[in-house]
C-alpha positions as YAML, in Angstrom:
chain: A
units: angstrom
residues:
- id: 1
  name: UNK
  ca: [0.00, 0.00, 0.00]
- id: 2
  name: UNK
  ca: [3.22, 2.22, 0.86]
- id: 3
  name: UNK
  ca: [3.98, 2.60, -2.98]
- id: 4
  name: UNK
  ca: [0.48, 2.94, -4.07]
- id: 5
  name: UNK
  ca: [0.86, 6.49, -1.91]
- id: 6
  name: UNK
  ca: [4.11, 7.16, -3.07]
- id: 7
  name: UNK
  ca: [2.78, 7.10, -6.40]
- id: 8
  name: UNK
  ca: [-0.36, 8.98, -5.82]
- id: 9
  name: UNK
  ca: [1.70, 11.84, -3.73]
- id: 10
  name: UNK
  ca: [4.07, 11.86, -6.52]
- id: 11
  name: UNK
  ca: [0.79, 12.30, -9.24]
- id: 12
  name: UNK
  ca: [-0.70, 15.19, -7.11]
- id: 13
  name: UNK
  ca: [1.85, 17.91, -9.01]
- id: 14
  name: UNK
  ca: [0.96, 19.75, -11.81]
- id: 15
  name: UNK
  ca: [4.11, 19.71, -13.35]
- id: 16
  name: UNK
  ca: [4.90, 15.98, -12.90]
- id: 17
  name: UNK
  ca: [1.76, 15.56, -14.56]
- id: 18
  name: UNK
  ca: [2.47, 17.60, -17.33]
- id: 19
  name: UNK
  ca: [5.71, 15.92, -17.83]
- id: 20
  name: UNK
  ca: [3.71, 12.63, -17.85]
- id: 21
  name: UNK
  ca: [1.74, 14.12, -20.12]
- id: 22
  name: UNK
  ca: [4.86, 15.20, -22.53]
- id: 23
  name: UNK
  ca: [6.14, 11.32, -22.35]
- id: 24
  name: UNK
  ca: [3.27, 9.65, -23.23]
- id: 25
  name: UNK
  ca: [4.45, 10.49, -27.33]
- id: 26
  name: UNK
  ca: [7.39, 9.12, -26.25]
- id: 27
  name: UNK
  ca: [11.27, 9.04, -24.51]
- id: 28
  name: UNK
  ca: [12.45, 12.66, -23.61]
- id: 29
  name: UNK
  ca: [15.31, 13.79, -22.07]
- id: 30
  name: UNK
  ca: [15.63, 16.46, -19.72]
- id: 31
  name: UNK
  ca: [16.58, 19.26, -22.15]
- id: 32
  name: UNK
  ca: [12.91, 18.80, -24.01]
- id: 33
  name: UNK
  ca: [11.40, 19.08, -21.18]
- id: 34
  name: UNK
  ca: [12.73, 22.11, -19.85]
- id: 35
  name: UNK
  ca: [12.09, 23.80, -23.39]
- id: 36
  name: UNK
  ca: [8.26, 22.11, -23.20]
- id: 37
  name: UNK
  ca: [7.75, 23.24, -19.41]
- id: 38
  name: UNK
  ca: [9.70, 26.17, -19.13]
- id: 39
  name: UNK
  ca: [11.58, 25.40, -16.05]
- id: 40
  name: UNK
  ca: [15.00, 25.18, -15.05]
- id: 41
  name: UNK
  ca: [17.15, 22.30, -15.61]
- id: 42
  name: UNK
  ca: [17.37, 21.86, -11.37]
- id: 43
  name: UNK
  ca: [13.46, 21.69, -11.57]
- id: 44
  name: UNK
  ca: [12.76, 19.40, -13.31]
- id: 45
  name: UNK
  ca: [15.47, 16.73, -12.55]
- id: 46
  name: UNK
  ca: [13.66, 17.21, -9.20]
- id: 47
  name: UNK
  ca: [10.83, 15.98, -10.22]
- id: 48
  name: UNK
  ca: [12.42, 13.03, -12.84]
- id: 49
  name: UNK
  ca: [13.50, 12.06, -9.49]
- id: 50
  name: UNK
  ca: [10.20, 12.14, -7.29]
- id: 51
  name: UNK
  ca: [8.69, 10.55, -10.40]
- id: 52
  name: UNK
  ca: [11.33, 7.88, -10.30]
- id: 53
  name: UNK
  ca: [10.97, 6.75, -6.97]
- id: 54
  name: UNK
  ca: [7.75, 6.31, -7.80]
- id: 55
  name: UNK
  ca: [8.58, 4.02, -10.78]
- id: 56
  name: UNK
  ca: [6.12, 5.96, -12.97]
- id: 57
  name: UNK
  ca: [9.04, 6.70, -15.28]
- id: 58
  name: UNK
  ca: [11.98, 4.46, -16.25]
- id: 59
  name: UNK
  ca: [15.27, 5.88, -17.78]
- id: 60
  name: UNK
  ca: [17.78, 4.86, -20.49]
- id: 61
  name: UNK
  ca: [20.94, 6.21, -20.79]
- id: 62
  name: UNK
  ca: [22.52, 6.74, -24.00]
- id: 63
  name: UNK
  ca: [26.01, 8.08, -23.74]
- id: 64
  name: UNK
  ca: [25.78, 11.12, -21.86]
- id: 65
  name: UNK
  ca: [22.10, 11.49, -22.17]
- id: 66
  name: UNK
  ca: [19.69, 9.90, -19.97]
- id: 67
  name: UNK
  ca: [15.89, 9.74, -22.15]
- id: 68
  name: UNK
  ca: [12.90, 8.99, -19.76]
- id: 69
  name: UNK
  ca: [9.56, 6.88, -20.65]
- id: 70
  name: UNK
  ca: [6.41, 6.32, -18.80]
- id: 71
  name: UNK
  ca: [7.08, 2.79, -17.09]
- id: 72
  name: UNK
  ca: [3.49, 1.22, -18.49]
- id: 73
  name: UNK
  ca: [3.82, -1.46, -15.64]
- id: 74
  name: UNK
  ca: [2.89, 0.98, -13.21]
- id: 75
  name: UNK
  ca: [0.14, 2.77, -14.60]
- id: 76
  name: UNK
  ca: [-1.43, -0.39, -15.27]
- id: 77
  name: UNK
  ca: [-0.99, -1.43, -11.47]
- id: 78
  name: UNK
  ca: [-2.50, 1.48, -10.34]
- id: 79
  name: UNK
  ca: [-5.39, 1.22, -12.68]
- id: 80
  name: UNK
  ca: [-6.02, -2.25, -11.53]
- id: 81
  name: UNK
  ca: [-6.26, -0.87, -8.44]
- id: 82
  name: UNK
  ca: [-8.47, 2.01, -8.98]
- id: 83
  name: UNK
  ca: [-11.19, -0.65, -10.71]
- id: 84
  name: UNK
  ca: [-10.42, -2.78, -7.77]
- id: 85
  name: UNK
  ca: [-11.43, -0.08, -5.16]
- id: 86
  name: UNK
  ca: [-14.41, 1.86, -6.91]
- id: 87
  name: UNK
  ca: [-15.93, -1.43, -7.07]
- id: 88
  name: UNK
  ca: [-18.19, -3.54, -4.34]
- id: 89
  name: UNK
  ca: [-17.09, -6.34, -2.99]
- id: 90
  name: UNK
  ca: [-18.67, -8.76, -0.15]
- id: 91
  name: UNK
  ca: [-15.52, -9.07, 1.44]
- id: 92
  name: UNK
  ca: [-14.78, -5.19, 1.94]
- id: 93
  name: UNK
  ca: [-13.05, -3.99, 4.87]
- id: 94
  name: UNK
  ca: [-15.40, -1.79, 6.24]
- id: 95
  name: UNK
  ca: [-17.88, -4.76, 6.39]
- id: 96
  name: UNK
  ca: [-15.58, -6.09, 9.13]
- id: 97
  name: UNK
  ca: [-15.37, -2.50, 10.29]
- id: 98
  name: UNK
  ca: [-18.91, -2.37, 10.64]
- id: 99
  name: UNK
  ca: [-20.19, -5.27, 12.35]
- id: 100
  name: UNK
  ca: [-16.89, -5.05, 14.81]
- id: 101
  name: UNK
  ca: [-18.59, -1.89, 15.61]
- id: 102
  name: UNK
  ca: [-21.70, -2.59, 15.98]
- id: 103
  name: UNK
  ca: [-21.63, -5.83, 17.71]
...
């Protein structure tokens, strides 16, 4: 559950979510998205990082340049889990939350 909120803290940004949004037509590296985002070079490697830790982007390094990608493994994860929470389910927890309080 800890990296489900790691990702979600790490999607509550408008600029890592624009910067999502720039690598879903494909790998970038840094310098493209400065010139796309209009922020300094320190800015947005700080939040390539964030969104690293969060495994919502994977990198490749090609000489001296490092292109990043959306890591599709992750998204998919977190829309399973999205579909898995908006929909009901006998076994939810706050059934067992319920009738523990109300017994």
């Amino acid at each position: 559950m800890e990296k489900k909120v790691e990702v979600f803290k790490a999607l509550a940004d408008s600029n890592r979510l624009k910067i999502l949004d720039m690598l879903s037509c494909g790998e970038l590296c840094v310098c493209d998205l400065i010139e796309g985002l209009e922020l300094t070079q320190s800015t947005v490697s700080h939040h390539m990082k964030i969104l690293k830790q969060a495994d919502l982007v994977k990198s490749n390094k090609i000489g001296k340049w490092t292109k990043y990608s959306i890591n599709k493994d992750t998204f998919e994860d977190i829309e399973n889990f999205i579909k898995y929470i908006s929909t009901f389910k006998d076994d939810c927890i706050c059934n067992k939350v319920i009738k523990k309080n109300c017994d």
